[in-house]
C-alpha positions, 0 to 999 in steps of 0.5 A: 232634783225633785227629791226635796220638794215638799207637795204644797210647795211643787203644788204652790208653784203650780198655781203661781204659774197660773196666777199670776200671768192671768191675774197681772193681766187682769190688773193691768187692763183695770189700770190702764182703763178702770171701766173697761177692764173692770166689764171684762169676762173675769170681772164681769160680775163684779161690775153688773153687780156695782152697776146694777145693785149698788148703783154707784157712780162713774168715778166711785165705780173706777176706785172699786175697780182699783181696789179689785187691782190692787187685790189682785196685784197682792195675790200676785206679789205673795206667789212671787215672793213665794217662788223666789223663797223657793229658788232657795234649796234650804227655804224650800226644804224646810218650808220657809215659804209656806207663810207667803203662800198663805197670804196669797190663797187666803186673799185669793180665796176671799177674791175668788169667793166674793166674785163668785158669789157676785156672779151668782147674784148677777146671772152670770154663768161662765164667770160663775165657773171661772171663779169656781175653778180658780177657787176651788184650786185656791182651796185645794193647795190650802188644804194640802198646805194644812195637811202636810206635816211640818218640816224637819228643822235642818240641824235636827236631819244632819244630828239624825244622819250623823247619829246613824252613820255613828251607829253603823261604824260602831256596830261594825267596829264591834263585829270586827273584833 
């Protein structure tokens, strides 16, 4: 079952799992109520930073709220639609999902980077290790996507193996006679 998996794939959806519960309940709690969830432990450091450097106002404070939701809503529907191409066996095989993937680490990565950094700015410890984490597990799947060879097309496997199979049926018809 597992023998066409690629590793950014297997790798992918494991990150899928995590991001998107976390971030689609970190999105909906700035939805339902934008200044209380935005002074949440994951976003913390972007709300001391809007209150303490920016100086913005309630409802402008609301919209950067909106916007971090939206951000991460995106990263959410990228990794969803990354899984969905790889309930696909022939998707998947040939990496087909590998563009959705990138959306989604590219847009997380930048996410996670500008909080981290926010945090960083603001004293904030544990947002500064949970952005940290998310990542530098972000980065880790970019690099093994990167990294990976590119998969062979379809049609040029079924040549190969029928070429070989071919080759085998014709040897041992020549060692027969």
């Amino acid at each position: 079952m597992f023998s066409n998996w690629r590793i950014s794939s297997f790798n992918g959806a494991l990150l899928a799992a995590y991001f998107i519960p976390s971030w689609t309940v970190i999105a909906f709690n700035i939805m339902i109520s934008p200044v209380h969830g935005l002074y949440e432990r994951p976003n913390i450091s972007v709300a001391l930073f809007i209150s303490d450097h920016l100086q913005l106002a309630g409802m402008a404070t609301v919209r950067v709220a909106w916007l971090l939701a939206l951000g991460r809503m995106t990263v959410v529907a990228f990794f969803a639609i990354f899984l969905l191409f790889l309930a696909r066996a022939a998707i998947r095989k040939s990496g087909g999902g590998n563009e959705a993937l990138g959306v989604a680490l590219a847009i997380g990565c930048v996410i996670s980077f500008a909080s981290m950094v926010l945090a960083s700015q603001v004293g904030e410890t544990e947002a500064l290790r949970l952005h940290a984490t998310e990542l530098l597990m972000l980065l880790g799947t970019a690099i093994v996507l990167l990294v990976e060879p590119p998969a062979k097309p379809q049609a040029q496997t079924q040549a190969q193996v029928q070429a070989d199979s071919g080759a085998t049926s014709g040897d041992l018809s020549l060692q027969q006679s």
